[in-house]
N, C-alpha and C positions, 0 to 999 in steps of 0.2 A: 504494500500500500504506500509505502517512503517512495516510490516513482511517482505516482498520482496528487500525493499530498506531501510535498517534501516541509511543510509543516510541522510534522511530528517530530521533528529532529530535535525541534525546540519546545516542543508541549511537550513531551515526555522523557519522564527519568527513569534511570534501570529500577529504583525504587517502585515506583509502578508496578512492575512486573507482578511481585508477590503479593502485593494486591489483587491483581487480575485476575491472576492463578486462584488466588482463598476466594475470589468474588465466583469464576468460571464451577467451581465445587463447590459453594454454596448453590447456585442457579441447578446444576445437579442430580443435588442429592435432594431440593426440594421436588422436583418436579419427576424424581422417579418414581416415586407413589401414587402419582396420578395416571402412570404409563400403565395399561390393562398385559396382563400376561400372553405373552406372544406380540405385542407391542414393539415398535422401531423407533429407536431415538439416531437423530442424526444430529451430527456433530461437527462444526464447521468452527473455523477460523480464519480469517486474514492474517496469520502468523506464522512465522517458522519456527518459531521461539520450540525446541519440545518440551517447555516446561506447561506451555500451554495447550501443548498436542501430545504426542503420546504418553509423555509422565504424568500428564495430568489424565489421560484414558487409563494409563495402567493402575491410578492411584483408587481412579472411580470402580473400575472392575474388580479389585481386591477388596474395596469397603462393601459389593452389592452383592453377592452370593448368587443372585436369581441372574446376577448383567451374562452376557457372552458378546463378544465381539461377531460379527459379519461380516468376513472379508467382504472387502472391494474388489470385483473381479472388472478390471479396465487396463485401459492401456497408457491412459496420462497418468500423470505423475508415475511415484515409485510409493511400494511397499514400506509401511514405517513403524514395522513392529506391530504396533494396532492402527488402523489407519491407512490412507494415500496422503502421500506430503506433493504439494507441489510448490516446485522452486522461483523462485523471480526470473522471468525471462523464458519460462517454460514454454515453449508454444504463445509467446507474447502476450503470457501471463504475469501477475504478481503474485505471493506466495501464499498459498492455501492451503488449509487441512481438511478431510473430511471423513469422519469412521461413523461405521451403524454400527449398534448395539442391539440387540434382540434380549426382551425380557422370559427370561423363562416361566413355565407354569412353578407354584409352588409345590 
């Protein structure tokens, strides 16, 4: 998104971050109880950051018992542990994440 808005350079500090991160798992872990079993949560960011992409899926998936991830079966981007990451510049993209999650039955 620093291509489009090179704004951010000066609105935001590394500090930010682990706010984003505690706010992105608050947002969550509220709204997984509202997801019915068999249920898809998608999961996107304009970030490459992994503290907001996969560390933050792998952190969701070990606190949720019922979570499983659901590969992405594509051809953009790459594979990112849990996840597609894509890079700046990808196919005259800016930097994206996006994982499904599938709730299991109890």
């Amino acid at each position: 998104m620093i291509r489009r808005h090179p704004d951010i350079k000066l609105l935001r500090r590394t500090e930010d971050i682990a706010q984003l991160v505690t706010l992105q798992a608050t947002i969550l872990d509220a709204m997984w109880p509202l997801l019915k079993p068999g249920g898809m949560l998608v999961y996107a960011t304009c970030s490459v950051l992994p503290q907001e992409n996969t560390l933050q899926l792998q952190g969701f998936l070990e606190r949720m018992p019922q979570a499983r991830e659901r590969p992405i079966e594509a051809t953009w981007g790459i594979a990112a542990g849990v996840g597609r990451q894509i890079l700046p510049g990808e196919d005259g993209m800016d930097g994206f994440y996006y994982a499904c999650i599938e709730k299991l039955s109890a």
